[in-house]
C-alpha positions as CSV (number, residue, x, y, z in Angstrom):
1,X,-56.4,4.7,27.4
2,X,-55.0,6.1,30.6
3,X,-55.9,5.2,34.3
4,X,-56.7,7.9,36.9
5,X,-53.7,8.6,39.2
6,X,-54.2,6.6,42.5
7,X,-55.6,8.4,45.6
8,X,-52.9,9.6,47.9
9,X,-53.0,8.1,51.3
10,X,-51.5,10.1,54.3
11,X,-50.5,6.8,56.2
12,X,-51.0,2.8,55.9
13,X,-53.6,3.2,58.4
14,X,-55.6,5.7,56.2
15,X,-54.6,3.7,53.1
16,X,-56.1,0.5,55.6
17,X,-59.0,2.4,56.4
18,X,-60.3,3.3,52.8
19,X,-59.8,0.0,51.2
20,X,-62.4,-0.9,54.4
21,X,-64.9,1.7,53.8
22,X,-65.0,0.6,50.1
23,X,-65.4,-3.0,50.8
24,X,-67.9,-2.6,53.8
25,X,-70.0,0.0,51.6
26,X,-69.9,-2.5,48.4
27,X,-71.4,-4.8,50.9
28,X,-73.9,-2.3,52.5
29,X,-72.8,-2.5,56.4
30,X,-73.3,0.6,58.3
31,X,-70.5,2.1,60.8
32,X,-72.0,1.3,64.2
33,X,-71.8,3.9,66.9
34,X,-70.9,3.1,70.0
35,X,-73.6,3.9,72.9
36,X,-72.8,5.9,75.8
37,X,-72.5,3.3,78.4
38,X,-69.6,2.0,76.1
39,X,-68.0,5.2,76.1
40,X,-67.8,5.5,79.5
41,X,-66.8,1.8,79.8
42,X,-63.5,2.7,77.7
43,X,-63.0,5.6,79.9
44,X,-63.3,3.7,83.0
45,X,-61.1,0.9,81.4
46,X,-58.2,2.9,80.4
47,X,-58.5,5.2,83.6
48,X,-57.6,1.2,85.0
49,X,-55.3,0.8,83.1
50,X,-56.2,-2.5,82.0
51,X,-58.5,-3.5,78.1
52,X,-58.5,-6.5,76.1
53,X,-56.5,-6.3,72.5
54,X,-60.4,-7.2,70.8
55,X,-61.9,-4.2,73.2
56,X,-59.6,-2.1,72.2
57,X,-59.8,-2.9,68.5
58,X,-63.7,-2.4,68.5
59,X,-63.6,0.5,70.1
60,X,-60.9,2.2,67.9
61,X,-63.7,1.5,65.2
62,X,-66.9,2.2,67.0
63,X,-66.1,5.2,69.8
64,X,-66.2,8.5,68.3
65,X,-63.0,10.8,69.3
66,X,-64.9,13.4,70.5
67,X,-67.0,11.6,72.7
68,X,-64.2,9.4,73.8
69,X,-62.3,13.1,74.7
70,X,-65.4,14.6,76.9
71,X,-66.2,11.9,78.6
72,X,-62.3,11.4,79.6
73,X,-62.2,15.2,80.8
74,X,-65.6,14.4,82.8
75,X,-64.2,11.6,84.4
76,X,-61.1,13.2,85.3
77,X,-63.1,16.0,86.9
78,X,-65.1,14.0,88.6
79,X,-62.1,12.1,89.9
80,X,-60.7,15.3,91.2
81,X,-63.4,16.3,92.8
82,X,-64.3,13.3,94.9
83,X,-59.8,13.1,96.4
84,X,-60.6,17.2,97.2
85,X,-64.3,16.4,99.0
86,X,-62.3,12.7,100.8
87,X,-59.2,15.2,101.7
88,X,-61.7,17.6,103.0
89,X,-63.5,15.2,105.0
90,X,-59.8,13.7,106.5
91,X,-58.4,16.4,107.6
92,X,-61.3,18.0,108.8
């Protein structure tokens, strides 16, 4: 009798991941997506500089790249925006 070849995994971290999924959908537990106040918390955070190792490990599993992306360009807008309209306002 012969086994099936393994699954190729790209990295450990995908290898990581999948033994994860498989163990978290044998148990029945849903992904949880992060909200949008969260999202913007992360932003905020890192735009600080400063998160908490158990932060950052909840939201590498919980925030959703795309999201997390947008909402980064958004703020960064934003952030330009408000030094142009204070410069504005100085050297007026």
């Amino acid at each position: 009798m012969r086994l099936p070849p393994p699954r190729p995994a790209l990295c450990y971290r995908d290898r990581m991941s999948d033994e994860r999924s498989d163990s978290e959908s044998a148990a029945g537990a849903e992904k949880r997506q992060a909200t949008v106040g969260e999202t913007v918390s992360a932003v905020l955070w890192s735009f600080f500089g400063v998160r908490k190792g158990k932060d950052l490990r909840r939201d590498a599993a919980t925030l959703n790249p795309v999201y997390l992306i947008l909402t980064g360009l958004g703020a960064a807008a934003l952030l330009v925006v408000g030094l142009l309209v204070l410069v504005h306002f100085i050297v007026r």
